[in-house]
C-alpha positions as CSV (number, residue, x, y, z in Angstrom):
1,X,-10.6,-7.5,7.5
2,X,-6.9,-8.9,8.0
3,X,-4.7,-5.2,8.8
4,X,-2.3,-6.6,5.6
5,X,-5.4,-5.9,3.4
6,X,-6.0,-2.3,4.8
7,X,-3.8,1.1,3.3
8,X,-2.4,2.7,6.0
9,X,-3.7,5.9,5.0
10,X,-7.1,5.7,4.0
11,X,-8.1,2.5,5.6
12,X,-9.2,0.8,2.2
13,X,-8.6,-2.2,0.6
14,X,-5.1,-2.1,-1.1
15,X,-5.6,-4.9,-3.3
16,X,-1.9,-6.3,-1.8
17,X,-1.3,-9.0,-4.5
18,X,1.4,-10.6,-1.9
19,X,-1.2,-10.5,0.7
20,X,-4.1,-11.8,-1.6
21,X,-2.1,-14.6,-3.6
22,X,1.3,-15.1,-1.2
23,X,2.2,-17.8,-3.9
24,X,2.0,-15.4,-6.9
25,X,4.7,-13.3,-5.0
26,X,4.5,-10.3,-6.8
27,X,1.9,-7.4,-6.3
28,X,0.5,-4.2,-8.1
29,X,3.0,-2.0,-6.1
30,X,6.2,-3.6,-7.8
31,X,6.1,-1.6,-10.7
32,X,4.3,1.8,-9.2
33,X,6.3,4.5,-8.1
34,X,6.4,6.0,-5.1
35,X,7.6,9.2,-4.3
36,X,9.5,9.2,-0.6
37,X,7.2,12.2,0.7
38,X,3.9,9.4,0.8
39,X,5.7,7.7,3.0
40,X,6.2,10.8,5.3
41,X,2.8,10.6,6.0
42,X,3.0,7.2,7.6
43,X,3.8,7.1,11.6
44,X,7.3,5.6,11.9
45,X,6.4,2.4,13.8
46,X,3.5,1.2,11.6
47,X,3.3,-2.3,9.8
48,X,4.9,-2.4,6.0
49,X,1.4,-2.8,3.9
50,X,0.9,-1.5,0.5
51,X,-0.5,2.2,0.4
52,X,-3.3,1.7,-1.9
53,X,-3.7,2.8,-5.6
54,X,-6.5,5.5,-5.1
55,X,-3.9,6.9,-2.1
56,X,-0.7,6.7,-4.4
57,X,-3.1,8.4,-7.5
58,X,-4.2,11.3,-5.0
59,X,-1.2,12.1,-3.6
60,X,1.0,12.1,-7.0
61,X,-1.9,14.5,-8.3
């Protein structure tokens, strides 16, 4: 699977709207929120990819 299409945390599909539909150019993530600690989790060199729902659902609970 293309590593654009893959969460950086859990290695899931992350249902990238951009990535699926690049002429749409908007994506589920536009209107989430994300709290800066998620990203914390990420190593500092990795590729910008949507973090997936299921991740962004765990960690706010």
């Amino acid at each position: 699977m293309n590593q654009a299409k893959l969460c950086p945390l859990c290695q899931e599909d992350n249902k990238c709207g951009l990535t699926n539909n690049p002429s749409a150019g908007v994506c589920w993530c536009f209107e989430a929120g994300f709290p800066k600690e998620i990203f914390d989790q990420l190593a500092p060199d990795r590729e910008k990819v949507c973090i997936c729902e299921n991740c962004l659902v765990e960690f706010k609970s």
